[in-house]
C-alpha positions as CSV (number, residue, x, y, z in Angstrom):
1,X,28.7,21.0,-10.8
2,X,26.7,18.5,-8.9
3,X,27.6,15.2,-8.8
4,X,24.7,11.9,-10.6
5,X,23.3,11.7,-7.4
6,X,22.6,15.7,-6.2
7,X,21.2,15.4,-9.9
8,X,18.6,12.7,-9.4
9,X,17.9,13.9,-5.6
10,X,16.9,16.9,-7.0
11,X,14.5,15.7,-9.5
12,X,12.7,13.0,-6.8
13,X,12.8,16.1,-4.2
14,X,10.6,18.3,-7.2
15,X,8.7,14.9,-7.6
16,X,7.7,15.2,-4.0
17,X,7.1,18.7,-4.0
18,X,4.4,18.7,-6.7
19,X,3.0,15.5,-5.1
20,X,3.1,14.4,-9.0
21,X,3.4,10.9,-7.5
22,X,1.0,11.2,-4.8
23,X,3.0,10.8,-1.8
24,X,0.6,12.4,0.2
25,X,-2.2,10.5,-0.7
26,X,-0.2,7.4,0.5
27,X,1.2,8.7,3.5
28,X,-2.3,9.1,4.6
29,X,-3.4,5.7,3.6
30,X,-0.3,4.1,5.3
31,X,-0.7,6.0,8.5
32,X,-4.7,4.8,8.4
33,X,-3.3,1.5,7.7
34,X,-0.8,0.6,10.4
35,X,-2.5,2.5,13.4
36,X,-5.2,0.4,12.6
37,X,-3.1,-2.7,13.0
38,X,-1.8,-1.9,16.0
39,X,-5.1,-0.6,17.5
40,X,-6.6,-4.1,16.5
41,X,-3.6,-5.8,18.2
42,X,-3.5,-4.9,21.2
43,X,-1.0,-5.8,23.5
44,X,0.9,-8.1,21.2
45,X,1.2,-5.7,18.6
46,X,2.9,-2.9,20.9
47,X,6.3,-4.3,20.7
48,X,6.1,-4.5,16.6
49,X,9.7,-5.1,14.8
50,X,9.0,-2.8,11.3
51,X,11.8,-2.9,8.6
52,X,11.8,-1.0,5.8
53,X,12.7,-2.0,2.2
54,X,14.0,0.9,0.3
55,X,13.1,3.4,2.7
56,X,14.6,6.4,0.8
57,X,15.0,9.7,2.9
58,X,11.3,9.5,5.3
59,X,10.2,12.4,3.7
60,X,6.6,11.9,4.3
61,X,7.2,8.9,6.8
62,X,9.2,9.8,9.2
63,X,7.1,11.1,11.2
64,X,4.5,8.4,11.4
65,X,7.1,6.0,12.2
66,X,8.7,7.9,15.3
67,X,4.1,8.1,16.4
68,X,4.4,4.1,16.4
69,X,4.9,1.4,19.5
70,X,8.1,0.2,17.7
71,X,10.6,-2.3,19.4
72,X,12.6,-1.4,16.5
73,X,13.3,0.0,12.9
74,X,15.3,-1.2,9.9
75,X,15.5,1.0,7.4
76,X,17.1,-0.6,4.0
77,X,18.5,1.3,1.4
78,X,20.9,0.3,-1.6
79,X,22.0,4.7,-1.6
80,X,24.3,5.2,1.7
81,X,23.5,8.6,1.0
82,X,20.1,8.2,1.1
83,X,20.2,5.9,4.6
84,X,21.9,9.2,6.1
85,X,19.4,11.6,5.1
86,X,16.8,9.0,6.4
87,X,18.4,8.7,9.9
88,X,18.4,12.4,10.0
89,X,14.6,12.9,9.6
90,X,13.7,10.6,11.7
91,X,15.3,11.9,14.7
92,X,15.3,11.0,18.2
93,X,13.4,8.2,19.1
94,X,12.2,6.0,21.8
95,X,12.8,3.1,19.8
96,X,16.7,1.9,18.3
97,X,16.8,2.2,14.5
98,X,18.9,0.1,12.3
99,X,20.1,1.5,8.8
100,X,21.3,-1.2,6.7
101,X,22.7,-0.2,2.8
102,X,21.6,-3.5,0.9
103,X,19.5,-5.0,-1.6
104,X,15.9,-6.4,-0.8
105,X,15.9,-9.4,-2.5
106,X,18.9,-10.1,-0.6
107,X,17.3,-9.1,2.7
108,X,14.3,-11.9,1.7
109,X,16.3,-14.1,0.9
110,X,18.2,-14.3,4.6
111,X,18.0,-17.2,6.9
112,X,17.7,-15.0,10.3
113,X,16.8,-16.2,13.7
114,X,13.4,-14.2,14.5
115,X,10.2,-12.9,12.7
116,X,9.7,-9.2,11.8
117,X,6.0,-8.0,12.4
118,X,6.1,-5.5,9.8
119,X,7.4,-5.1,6.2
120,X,7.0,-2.0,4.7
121,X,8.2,-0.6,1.2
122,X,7.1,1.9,-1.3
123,X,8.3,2.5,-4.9
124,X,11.1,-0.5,-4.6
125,X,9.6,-3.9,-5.4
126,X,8.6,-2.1,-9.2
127,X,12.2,-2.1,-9.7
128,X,12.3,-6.8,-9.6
129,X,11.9,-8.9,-12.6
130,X,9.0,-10.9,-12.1
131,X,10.5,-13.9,-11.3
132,X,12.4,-12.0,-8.8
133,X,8.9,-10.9,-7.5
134,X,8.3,-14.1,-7.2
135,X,11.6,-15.0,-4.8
136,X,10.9,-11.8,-2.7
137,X,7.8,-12.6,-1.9
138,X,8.6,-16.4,-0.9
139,X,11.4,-15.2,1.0
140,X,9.5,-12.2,2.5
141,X,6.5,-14.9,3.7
142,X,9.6,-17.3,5.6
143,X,10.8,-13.4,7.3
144,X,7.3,-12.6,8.6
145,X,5.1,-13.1,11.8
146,X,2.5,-15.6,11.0
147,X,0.0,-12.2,12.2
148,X,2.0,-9.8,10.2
149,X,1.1,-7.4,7.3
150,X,3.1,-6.5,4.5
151,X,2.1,-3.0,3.3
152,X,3.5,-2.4,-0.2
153,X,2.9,0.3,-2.1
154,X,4.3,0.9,-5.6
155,X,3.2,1.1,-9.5
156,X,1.3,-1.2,-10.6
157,X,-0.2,-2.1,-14.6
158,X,-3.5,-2.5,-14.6
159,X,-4.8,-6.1,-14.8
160,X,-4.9,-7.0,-18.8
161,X,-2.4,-4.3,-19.8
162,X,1.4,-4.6,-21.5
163,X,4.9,-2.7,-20.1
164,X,4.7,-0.8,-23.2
165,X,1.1,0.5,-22.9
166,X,1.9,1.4,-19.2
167,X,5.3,3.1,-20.0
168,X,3.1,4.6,-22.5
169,X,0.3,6.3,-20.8
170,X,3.0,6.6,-17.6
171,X,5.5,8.7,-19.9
172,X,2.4,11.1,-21.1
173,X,2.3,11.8,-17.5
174,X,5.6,12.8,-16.6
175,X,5.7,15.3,-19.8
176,X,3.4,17.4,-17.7
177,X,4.9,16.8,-14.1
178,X,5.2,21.1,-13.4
179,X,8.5,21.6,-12.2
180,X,11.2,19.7,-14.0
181,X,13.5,20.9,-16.6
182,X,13.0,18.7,-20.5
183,X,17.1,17.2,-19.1
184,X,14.9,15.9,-16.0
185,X,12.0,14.8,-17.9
186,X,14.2,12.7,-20.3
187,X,16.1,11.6,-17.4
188,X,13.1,10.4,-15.8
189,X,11.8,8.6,-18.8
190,X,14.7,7.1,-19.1
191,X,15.2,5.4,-15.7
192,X,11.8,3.7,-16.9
193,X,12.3,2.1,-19.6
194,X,15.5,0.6,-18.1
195,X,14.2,0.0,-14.2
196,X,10.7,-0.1,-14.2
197,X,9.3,-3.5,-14.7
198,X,5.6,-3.0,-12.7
199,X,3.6,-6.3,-11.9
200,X,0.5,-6.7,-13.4
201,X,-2.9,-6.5,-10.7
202,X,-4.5,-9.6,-11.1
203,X,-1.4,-12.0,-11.8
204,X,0.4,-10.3,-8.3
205,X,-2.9,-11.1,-6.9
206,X,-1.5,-14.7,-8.4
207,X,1.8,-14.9,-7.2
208,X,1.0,-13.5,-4.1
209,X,-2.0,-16.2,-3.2
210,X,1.0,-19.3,-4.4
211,X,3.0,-17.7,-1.9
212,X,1.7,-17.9,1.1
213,X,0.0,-14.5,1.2
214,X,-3.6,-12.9,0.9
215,X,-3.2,-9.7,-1.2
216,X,-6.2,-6.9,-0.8
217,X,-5.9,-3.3,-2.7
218,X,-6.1,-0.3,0.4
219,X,-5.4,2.4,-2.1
220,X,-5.7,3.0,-5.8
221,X,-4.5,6.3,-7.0
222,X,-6.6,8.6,-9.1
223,X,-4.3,7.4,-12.3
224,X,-4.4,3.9,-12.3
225,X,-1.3,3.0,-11.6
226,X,0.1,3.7,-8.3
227,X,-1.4,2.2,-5.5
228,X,-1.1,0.1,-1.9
229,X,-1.3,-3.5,-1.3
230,X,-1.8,-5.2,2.1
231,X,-0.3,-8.6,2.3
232,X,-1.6,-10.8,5.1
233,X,0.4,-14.2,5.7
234,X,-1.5,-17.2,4.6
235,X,-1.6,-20.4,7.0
236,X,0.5,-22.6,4.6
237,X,-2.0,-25.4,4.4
238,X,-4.5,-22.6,3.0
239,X,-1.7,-20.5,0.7
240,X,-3.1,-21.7,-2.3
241,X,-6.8,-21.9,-4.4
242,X,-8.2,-18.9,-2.2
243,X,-10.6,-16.1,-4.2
244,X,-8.2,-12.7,-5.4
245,X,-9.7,-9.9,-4.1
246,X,-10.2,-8.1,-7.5
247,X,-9.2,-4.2,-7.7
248,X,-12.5,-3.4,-8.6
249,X,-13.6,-4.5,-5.2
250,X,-11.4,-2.3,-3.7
251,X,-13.4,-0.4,-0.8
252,X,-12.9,1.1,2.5
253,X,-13.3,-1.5,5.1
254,X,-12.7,-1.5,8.5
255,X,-9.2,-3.2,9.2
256,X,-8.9,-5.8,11.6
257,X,-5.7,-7.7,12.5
258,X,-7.2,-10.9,11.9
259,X,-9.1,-10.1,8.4
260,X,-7.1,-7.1,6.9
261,X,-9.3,-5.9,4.3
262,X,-9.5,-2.1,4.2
């Protein structure tokens, strides 16, 4: 019999498979993202210090990470199980890699010695309260290099739209995710409506501004819903009453370290 978690790895492994989530889609736009940060960076940005929030098992990551100039790696992860599977794909490196089971409000919320140039995490932040949105991404701007990025991708509502319309049209979607048993369907649906508490577009775009951050969109997925958001850090004499950069202006512009719209 296998134990809660063999259960659940199972079901995100078939998730991946079927790309139901579109994993690949965002591995591609995350690759396009950060080797265009470092291109634009040049020397400084060849000794980057990346840490990962939630990092799950590197599935699709790993190897992009082990491609980069990294002085290091932090990958976070509440699952110890998960954090081994993780270290596992990504291997031998050039770079040392850290693998830290905790929380990422937690990690935020640290008063460390030292900036980190990079803050990655995908399909984590979802899982906040919005006022805990709110403290992660105050603590997250006091973590960062004043010329970092913040690549985030996760589920998002649309802009005017309620939990309950999202879980809605979300839930319809999973019923036809091919290869899942109806147990693993309900299961999914179920880890929803008790964890999944997506921020809305245009108030993260909000939040995001009052915290010291300029938030773009890179990526919107074909079912409005997932997507990836780069977070650039605001001077703070400027972090507030700046234009949002609306979803429906999202476009494919070239990325520059010092105006990271893409």
């Amino acid at each position: 019999m296998m134990s809660l978690f063999e259960q659940q790895w199972q079901t995100y492994r078939t998730v991946l498979e079927h790309d139901s989530m579109e994993h690949r889609a965002i591995a591609d736009a995350t690759a396009s993202v950060l080797r265009s940060w470092f291109e634009q960076g040049g020397e400084q940005a060849r000794s980057a210090v990346l840490v990962d929030l939630g990092c799950g098992d590197l599935a699709h990551l790993a190897p992009l990470f082990r491609s980069l100039p990294l002085r290091s790696y932090t990958g976070l992860d509440l699952a110890a199980s998960v954090l081994l599977l993780a270290e596992r794909q990504m291997g031998q490196v050039r770079f040392p890699c850290h693998w830290i089971r905790g929380d990422l409000l937690d990690w935020a919320k640290e008063q460390v010695d030292g900036p980190v140039d990079l803050i990655h995490s995908a399909f984590a932040i979802h899982h906040l309260s919005d006022s805990d949105k709110v403290r992660f991404l105050e603590g997250a701007r006091r973590r960062i290099a004043d010329d970092g990025l913040l690549v985030w991708t996760d589920v998002f509502q649309e802009e005017h739209e309620s939990r309950a319309r999202y879980l809605e049209r979300y839930v319809s979607r999973v019923q036809h995710w091919p290869g899942l048993s109806s147990r693993q369907r309900d299961a999914v649906v179920e880890h929803m409506y008790q964890c999944d508490w997506p921020a809305r577009r245009g108030w993260i775009e909000s939040v995001a501004s009052d915290s010291g951050w300029m938030l773009t969109w890179s990526w919107l997925g074909q079912h409005q819903a997932e997507a990836l958001a780069l977070l650039r850090p605001l001077p703070s004499a400027t972090s507030n009453g700046l234009n949002h950069v609306s979803i429906n202006e999202l476009g494919r512009l070239p990325l520059r370290k010092d105006d990271l719209t893409f």
